[in-house]
ZARONU-194454 format. One line per field, with one value per residue: residue in one letter; x, y, z of N, C-alpha, C, O, CB in turn; residue number from 1. Coordinates in nm, 2 decimals, always signed. Each point is the difference from the previous one (the first is absolute). Glycine has a CB too. Example, Ala and Ser with C-alpha at 12.3 -4.5 7.8 and 13.67 -1.06 7.14 Angstrom:
% residues 2
code <- A,S
n_c1 <- +1.32,+0.15
n_c2 <- -0.57,+0.23
n_c3 <- +0.78,-0.19
ca_c1 <- -0.09,+0.09
ca_c2 <- +0.12,+0.11
ca_c3 <- +0.00,+0.00
c_c1 <- +0.09,-0.08
c_c2 <- +0.12,+0.11
c_c3 <- +0.00,+0.08
o_c1 <- +0.10,+0.05
o_c2 <- +0.00,+0.11
o_c3 <- +0.07,+0.01
cb_c1 <- -0.29,+0.07
cb_c2 <- -0.12,-0.17
cb_c3 <- +0.05,-0.23
pos <- 1,2
% end
This chain:
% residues 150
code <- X,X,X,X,X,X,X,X,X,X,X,X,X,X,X,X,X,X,X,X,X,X,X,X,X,X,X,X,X,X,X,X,X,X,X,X,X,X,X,X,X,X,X,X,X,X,X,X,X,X,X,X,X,X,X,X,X,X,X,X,X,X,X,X,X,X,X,X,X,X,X,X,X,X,X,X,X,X,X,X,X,X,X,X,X,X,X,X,X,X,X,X,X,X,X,X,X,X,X,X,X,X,X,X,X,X,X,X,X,X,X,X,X,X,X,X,X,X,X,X,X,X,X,X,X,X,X,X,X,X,X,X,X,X,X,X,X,X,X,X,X,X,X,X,X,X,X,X,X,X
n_c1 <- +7.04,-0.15,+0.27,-0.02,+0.14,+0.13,+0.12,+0.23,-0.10,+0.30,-0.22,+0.18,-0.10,-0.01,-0.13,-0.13,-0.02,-0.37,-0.10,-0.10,-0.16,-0.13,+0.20,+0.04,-0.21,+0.19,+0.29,-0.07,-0.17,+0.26,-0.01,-0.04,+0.11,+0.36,+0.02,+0.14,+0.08,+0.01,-0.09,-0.24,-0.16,-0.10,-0.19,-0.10,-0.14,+0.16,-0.29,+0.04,-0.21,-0.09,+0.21,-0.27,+0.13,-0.22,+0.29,-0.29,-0.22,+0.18,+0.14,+0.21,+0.39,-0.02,+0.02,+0.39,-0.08,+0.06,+0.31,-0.02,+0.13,+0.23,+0.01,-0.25,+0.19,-0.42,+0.07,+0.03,+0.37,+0.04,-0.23,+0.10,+0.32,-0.08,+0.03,+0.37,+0.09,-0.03,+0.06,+0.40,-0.05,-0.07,+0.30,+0.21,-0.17,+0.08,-0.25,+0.31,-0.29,+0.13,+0.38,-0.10,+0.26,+0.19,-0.03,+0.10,+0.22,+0.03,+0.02,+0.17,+0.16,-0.05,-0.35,-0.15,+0.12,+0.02,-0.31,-0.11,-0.11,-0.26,+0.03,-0.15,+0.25,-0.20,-0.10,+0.29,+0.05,+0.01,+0.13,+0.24,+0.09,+0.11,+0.26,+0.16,+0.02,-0.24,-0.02,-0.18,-0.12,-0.21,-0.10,-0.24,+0.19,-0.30,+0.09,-0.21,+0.15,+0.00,-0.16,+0.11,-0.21,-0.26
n_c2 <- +10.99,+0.02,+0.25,-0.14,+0.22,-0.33,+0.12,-0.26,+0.00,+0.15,+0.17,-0.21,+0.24,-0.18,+0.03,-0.27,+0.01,-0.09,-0.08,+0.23,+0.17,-0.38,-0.01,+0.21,-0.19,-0.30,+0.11,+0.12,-0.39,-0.13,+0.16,+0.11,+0.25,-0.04,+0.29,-0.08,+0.06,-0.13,-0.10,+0.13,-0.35,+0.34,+0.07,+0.31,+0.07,+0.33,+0.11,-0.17,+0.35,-0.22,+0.14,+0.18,-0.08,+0.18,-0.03,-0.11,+0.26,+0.24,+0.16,+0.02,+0.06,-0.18,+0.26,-0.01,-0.17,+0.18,-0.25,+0.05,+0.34,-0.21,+0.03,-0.27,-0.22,+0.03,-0.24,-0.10,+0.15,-0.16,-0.26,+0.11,+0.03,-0.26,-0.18,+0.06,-0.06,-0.38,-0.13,+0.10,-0.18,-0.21,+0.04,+0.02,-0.28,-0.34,+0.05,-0.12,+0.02,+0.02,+0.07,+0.37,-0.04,-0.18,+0.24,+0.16,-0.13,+0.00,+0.21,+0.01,-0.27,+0.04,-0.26,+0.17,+0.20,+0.24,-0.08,+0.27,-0.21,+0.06,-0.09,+0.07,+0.11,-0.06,+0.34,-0.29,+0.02,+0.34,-0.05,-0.21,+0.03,+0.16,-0.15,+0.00,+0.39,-0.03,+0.34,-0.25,+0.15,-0.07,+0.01,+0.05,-0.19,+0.11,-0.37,+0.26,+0.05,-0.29,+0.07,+0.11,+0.33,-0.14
n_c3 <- +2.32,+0.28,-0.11,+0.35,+0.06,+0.20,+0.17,+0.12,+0.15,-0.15,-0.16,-0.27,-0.21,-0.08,-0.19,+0.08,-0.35,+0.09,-0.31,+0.03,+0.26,+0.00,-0.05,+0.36,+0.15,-0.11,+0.10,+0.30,+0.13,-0.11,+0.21,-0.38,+0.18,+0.09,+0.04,-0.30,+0.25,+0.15,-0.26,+0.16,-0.10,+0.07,-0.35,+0.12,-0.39,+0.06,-0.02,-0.31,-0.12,-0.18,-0.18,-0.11,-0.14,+0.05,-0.20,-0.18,+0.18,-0.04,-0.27,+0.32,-0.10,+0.30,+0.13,-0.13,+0.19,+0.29,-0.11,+0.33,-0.02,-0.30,+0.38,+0.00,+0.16,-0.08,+0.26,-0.42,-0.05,+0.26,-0.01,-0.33,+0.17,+0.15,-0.18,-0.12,+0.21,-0.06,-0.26,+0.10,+0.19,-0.24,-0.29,+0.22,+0.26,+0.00,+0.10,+0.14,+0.08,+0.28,-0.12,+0.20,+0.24,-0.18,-0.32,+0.11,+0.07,-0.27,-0.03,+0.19,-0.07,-0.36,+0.02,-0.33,-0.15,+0.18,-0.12,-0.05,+0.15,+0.07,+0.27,+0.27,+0.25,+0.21,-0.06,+0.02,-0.29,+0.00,+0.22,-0.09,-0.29,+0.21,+0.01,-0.31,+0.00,-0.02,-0.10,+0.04,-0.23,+0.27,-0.26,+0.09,-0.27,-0.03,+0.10,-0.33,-0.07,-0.05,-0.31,-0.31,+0.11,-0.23
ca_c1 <- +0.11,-0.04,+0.15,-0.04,+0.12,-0.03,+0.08,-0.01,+0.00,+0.07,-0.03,+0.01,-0.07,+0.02,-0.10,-0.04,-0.04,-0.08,-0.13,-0.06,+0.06,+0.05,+0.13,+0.08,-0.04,+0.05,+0.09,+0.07,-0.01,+0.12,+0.17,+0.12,+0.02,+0.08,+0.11,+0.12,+0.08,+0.01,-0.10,-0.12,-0.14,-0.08,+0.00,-0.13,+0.03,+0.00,-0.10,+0.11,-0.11,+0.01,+0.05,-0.11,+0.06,-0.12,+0.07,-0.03,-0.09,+0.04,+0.07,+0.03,+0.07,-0.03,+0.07,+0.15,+0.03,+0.07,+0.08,+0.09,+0.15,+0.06,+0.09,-0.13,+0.02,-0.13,+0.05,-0.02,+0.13,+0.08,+0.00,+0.05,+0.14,-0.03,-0.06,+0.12,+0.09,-0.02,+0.01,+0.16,+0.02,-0.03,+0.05,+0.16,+0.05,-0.07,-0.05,+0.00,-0.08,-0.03,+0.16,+0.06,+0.11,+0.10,+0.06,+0.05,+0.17,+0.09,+0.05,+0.13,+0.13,+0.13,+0.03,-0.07,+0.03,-0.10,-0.14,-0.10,-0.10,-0.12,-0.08,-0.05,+0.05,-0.05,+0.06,+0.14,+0.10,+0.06,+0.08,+0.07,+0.06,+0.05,+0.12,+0.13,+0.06,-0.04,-0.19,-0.14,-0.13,-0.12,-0.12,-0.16,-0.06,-0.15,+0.03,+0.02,+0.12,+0.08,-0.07,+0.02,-0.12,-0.07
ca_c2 <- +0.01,+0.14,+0.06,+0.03,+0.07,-0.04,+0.02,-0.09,+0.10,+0.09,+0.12,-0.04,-0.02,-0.08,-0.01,-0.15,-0.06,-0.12,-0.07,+0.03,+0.00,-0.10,-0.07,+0.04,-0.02,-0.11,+0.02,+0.07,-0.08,-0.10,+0.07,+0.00,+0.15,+0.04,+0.15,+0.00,+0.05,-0.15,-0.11,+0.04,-0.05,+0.08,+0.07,+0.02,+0.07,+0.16,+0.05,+0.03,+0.05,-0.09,+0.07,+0.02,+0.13,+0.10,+0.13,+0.00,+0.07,+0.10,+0.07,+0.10,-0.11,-0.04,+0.11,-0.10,-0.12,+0.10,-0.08,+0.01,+0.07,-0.10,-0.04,-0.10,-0.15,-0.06,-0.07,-0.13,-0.03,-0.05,-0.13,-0.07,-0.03,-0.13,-0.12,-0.02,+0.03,-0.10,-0.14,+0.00,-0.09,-0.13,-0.06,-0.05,-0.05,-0.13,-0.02,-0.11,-0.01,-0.01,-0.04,+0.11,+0.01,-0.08,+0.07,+0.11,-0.05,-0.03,+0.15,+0.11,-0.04,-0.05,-0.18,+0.00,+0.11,+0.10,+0.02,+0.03,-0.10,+0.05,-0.14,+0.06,-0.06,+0.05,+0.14,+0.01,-0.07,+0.18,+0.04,-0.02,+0.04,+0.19,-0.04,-0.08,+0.07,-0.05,+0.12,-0.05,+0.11,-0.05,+0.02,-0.09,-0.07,-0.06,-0.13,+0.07,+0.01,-0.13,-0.13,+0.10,+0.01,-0.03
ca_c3 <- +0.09,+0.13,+0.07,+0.10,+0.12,+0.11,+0.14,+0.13,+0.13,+0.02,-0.07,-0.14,-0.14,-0.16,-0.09,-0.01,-0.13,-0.01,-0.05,+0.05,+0.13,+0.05,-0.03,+0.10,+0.12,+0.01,+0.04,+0.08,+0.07,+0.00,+0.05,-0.16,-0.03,+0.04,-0.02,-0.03,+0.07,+0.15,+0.04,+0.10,-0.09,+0.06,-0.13,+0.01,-0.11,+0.03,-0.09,-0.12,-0.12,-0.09,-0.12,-0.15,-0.11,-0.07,-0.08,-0.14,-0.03,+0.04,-0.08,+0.07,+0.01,+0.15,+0.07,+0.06,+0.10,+0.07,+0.06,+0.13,+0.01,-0.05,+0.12,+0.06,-0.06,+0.06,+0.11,-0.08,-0.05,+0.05,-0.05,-0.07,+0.01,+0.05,-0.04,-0.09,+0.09,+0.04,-0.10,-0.02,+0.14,+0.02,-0.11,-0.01,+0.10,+0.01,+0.14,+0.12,+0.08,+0.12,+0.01,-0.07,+0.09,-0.02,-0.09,+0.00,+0.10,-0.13,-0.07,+0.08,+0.01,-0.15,-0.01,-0.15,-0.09,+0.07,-0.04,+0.13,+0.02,+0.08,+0.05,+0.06,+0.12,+0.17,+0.06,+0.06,-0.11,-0.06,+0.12,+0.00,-0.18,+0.02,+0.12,-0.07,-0.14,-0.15,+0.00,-0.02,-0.07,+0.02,-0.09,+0.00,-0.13,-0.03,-0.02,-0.11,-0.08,-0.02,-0.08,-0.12,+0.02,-0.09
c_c1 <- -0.03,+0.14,-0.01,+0.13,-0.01,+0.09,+0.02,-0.03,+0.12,-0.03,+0.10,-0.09,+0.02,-0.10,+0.00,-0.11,-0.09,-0.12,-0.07,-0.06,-0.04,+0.11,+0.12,-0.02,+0.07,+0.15,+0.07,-0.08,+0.08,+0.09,+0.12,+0.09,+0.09,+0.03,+0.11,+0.11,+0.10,-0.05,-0.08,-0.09,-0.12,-0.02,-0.12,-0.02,-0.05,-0.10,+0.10,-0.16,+0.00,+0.03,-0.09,+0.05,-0.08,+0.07,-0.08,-0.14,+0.03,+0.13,+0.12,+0.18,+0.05,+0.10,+0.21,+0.03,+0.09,+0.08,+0.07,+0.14,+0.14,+0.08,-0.10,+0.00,-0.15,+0.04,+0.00,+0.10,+0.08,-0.04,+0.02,+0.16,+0.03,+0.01,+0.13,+0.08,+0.01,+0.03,+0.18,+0.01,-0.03,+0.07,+0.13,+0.05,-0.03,-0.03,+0.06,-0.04,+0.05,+0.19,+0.05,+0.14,+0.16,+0.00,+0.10,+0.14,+0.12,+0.06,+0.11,+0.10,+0.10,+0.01,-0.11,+0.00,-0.04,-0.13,-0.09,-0.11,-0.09,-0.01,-0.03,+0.11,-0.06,+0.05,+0.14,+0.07,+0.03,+0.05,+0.13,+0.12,+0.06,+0.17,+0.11,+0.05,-0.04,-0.10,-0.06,-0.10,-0.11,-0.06,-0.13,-0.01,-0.11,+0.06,-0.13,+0.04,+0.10,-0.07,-0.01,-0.17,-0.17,-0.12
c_c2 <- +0.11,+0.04,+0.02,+0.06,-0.05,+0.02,-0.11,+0.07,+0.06,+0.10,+0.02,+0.03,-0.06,+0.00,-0.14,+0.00,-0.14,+0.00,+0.10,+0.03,-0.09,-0.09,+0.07,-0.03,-0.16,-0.02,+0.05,-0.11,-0.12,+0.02,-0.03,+0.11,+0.04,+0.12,-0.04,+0.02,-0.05,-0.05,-0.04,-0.03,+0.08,+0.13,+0.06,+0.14,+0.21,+0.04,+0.00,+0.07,-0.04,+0.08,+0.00,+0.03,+0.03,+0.07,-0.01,+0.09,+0.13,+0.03,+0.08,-0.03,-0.06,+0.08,-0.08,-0.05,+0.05,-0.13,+0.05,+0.08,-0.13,-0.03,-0.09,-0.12,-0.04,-0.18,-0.16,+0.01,-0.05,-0.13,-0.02,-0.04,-0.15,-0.17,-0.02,-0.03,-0.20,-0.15,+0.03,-0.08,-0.12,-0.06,-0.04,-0.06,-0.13,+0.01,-0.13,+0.01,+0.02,-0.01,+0.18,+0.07,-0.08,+0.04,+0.11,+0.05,-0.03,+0.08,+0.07,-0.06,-0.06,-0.15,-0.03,+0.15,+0.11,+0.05,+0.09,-0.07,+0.01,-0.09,+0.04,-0.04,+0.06,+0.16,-0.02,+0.00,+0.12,+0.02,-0.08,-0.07,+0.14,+0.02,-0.07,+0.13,+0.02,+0.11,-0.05,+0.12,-0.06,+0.05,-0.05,-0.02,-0.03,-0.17,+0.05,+0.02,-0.12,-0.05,+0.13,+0.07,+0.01,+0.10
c_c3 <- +0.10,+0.07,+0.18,+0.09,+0.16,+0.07,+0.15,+0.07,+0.04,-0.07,-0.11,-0.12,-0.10,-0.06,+0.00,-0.14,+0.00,-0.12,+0.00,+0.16,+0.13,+0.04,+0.12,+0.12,+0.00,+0.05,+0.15,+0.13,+0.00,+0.09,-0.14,-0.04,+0.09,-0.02,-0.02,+0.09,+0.10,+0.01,+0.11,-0.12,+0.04,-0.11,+0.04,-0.14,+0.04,-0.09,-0.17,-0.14,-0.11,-0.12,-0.12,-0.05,-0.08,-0.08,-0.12,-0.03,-0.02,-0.08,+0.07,+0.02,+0.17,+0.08,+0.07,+0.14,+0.08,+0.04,+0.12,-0.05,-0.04,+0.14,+0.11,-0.01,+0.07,+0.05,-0.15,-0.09,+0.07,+0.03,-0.13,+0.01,+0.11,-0.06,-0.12,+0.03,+0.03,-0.09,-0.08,+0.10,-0.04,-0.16,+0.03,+0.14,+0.00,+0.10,+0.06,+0.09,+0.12,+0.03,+0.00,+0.09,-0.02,-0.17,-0.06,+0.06,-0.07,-0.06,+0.06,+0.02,-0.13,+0.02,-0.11,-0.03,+0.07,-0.08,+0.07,-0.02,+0.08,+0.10,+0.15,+0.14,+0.12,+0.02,+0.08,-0.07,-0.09,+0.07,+0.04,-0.14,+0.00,+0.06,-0.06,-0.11,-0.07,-0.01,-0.10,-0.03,+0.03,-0.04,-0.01,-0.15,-0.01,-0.06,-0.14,-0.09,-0.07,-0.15,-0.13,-0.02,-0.15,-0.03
o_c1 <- -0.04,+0.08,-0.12,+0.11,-0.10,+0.10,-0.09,-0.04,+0.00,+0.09,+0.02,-0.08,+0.11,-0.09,+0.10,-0.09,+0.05,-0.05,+0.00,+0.05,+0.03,+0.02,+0.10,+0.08,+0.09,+0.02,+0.11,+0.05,+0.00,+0.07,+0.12,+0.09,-0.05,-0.03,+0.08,+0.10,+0.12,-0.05,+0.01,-0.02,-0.10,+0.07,-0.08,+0.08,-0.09,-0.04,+0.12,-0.12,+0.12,-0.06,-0.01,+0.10,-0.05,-0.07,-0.04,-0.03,-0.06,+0.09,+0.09,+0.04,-0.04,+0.12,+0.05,+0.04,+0.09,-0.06,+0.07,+0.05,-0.03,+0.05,+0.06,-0.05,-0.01,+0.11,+0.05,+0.01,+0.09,+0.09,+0.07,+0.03,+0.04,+0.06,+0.03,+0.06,+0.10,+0.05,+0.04,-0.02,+0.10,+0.01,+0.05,+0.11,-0.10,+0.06,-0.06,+0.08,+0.06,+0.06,+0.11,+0.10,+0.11,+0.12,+0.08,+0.08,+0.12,+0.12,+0.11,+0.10,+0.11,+0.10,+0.00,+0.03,-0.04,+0.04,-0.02,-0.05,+0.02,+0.08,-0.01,+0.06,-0.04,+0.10,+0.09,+0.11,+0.11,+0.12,+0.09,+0.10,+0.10,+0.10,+0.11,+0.09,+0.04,-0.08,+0.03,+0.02,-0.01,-0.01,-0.02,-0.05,+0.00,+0.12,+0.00,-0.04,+0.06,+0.08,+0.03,-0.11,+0.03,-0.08
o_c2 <- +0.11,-0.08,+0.03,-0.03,+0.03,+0.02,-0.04,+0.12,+0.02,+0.08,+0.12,-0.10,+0.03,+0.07,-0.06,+0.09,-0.11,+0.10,+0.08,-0.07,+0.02,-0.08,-0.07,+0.01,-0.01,-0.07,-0.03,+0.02,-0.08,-0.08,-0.02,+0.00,+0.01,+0.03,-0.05,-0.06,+0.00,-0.03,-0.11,+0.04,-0.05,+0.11,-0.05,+0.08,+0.06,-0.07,-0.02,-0.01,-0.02,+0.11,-0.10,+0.07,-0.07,+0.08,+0.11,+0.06,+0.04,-0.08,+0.05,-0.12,+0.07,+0.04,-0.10,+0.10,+0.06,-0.10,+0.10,-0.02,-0.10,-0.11,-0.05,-0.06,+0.02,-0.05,-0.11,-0.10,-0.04,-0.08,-0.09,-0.11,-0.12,-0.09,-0.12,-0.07,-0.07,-0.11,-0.08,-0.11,-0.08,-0.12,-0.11,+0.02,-0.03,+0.05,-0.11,+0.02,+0.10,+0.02,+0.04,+0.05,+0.05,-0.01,+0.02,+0.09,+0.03,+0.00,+0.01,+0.07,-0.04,-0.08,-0.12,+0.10,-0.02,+0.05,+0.01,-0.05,+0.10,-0.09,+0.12,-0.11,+0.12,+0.04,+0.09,+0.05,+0.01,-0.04,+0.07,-0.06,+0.05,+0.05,+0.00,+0.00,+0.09,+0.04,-0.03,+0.12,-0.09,+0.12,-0.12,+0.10,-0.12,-0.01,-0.10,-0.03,-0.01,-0.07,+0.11,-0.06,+0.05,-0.02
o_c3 <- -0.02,+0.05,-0.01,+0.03,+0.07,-0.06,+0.07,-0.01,+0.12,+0.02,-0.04,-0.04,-0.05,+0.03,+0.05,-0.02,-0.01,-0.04,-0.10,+0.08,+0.11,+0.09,+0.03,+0.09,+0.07,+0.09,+0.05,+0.12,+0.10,+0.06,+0.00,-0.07,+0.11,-0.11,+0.08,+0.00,+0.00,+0.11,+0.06,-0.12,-0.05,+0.00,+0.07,-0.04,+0.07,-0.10,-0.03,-0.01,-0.04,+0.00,-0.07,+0.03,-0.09,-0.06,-0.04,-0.11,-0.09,-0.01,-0.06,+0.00,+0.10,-0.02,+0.06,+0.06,-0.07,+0.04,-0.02,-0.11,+0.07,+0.02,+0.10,-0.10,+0.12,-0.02,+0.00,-0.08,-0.07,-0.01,-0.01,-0.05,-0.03,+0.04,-0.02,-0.08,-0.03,+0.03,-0.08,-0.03,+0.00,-0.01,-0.01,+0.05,-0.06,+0.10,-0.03,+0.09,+0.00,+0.11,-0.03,-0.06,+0.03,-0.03,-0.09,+0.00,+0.01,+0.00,-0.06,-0.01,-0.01,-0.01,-0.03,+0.06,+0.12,-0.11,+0.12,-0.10,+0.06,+0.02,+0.03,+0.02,+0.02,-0.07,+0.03,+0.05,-0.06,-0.03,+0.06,+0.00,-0.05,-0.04,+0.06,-0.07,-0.07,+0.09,-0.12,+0.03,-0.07,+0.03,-0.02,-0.06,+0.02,-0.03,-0.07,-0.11,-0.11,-0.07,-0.01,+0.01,-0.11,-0.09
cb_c1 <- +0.21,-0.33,+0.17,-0.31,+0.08,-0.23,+0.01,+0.16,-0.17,+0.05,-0.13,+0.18,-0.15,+0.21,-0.08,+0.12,+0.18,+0.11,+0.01,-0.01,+0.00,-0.16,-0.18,-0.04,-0.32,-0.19,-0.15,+0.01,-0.18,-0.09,-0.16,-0.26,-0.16,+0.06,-0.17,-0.21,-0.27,+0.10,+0.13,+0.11,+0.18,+0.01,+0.19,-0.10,+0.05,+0.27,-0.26,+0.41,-0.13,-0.09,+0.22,-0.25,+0.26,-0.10,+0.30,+0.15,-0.05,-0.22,-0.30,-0.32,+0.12,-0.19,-0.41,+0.05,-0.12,-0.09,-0.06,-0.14,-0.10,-0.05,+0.10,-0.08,+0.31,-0.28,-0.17,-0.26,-0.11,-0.01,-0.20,-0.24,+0.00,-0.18,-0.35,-0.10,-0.19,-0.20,-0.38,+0.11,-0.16,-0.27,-0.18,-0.05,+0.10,+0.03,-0.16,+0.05,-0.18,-0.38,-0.08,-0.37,-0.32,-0.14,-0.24,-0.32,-0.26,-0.23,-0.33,-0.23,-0.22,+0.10,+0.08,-0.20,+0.02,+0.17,+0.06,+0.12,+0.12,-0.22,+0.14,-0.31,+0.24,-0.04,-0.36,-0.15,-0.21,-0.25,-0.30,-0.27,-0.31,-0.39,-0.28,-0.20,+0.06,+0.10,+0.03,+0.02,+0.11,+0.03,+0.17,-0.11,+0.16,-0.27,+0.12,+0.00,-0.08,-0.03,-0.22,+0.35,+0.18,+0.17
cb_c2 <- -0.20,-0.03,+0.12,-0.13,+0.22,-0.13,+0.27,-0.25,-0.14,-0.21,-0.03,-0.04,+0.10,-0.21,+0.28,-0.17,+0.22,-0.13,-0.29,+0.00,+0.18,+0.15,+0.03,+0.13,+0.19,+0.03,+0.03,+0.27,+0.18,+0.06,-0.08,-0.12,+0.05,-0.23,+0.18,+0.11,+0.09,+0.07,+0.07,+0.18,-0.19,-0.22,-0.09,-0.17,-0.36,+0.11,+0.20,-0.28,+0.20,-0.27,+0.04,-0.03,+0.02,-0.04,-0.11,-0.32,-0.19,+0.04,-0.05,+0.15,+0.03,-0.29,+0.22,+0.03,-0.24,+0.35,-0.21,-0.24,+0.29,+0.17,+0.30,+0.20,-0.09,+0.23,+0.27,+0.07,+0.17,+0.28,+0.05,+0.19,+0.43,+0.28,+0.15,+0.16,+0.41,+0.30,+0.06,+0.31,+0.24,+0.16,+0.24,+0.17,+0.22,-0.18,+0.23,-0.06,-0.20,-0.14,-0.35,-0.01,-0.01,-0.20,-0.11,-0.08,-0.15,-0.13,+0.02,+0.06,+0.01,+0.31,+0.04,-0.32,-0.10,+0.03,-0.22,+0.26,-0.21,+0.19,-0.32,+0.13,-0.17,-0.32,+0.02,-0.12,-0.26,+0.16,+0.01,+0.10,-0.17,+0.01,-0.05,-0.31,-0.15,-0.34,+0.29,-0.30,+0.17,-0.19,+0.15,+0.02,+0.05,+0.29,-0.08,+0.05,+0.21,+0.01,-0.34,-0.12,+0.07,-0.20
cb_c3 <- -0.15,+0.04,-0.25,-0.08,-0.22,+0.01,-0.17,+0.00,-0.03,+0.05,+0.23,+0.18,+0.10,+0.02,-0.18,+0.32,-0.06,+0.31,+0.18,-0.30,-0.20,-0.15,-0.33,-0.21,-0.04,-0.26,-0.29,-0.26,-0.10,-0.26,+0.32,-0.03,-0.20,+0.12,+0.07,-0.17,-0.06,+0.01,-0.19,+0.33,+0.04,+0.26,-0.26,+0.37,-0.24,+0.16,+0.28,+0.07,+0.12,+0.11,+0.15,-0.01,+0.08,+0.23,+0.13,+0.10,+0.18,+0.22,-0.09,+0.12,-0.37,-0.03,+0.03,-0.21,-0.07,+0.05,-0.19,+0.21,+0.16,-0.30,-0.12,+0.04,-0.13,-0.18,+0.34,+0.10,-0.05,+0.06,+0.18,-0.06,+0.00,+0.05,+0.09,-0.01,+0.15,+0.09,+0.01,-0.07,+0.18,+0.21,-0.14,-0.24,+0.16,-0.21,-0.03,-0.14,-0.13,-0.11,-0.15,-0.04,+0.10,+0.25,+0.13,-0.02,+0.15,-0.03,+0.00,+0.13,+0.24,+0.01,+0.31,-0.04,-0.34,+0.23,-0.17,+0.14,-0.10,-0.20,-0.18,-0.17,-0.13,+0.20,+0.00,+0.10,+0.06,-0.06,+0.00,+0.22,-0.08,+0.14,+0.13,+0.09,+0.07,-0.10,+0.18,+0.14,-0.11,+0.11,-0.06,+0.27,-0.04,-0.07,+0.35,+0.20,+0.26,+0.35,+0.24,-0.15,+0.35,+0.15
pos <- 1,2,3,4,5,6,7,8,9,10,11,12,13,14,15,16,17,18,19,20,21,22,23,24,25,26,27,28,29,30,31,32,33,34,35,36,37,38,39,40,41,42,43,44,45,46,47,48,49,50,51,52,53,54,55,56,57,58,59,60,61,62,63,64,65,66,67,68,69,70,71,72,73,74,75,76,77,78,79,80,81,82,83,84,85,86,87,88,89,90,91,92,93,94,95,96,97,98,99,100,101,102,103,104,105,106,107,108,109,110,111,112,113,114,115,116,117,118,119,120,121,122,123,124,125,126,127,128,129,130,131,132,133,134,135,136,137,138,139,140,141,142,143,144,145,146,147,148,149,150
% end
């Protein structure tokens, strides 16, 4: 198993998990390799250092490990919050795809239940969701996140 540290082209980090590192080139020519993030197929891999472990040779003990100040939010805790943030969203909501304006109409005037719900609409059909009342949250969802991941 090969770990790799990669990055889009918005400068997203993550990790990816392959075979081998045929198995990362085959994929990132699929365009199979997405960013969790925003799903930007534009993958590219970061330096990274391979992990030995020599301790067994060596009696010494390892030197302690300097952790960041606790008031320091690093950028890869807030993508991990993000991405939590995100697959709640996608649990406790229905996707009604492209209906999502006339859903949402439903909802605010009490002509179906009330729910929360996702999906997609034109930039006129928010604005004029906005204009009725109704509030709207525009979200980039990775279509990533949607599927189950493996």
């Amino acid at each position: 198993m090969k770990v790799l540290d990669l990055q889009c082209g918005h400068q997203h980090l993550f990790e990816g998990w392959f075979a081998s590192e045929e198995d990362f080139q085959e994929q990132q020519q699929r365009a199979m390799i997405e960013c969790p993030l925003c799903g930007d197929a534009s993958i590219s891999k970061r330096l990274s250092a391979p992990r030995l472990n020599l301790g067994a040779a060596r009696n010494e003990p390892a030197p302690a490990a300097q952790e960041p100040p606790s008031n320091i939010v690093t950028e890869q805790a807030l993508q991990a919050a993000w991405l939590t943030v995100a697959r709640r969203i996608l649990a406790d909501t229905d996707d009604v795809g492209t209906g999502f304006a006339e859903e949402a109409r439903k909802i605010h005037y009490g002509e179906v239940p009330q729910r929360g719900i996702r999906g997609r609409a034109t930039p006129e059909q928010a604005d004029a969701l906005i204009e009725e009342g109704i509030g709207v949250l525009q979200l980039a969802l990775p279509d990533a996140l949607k599927e189950r991941l493996q």
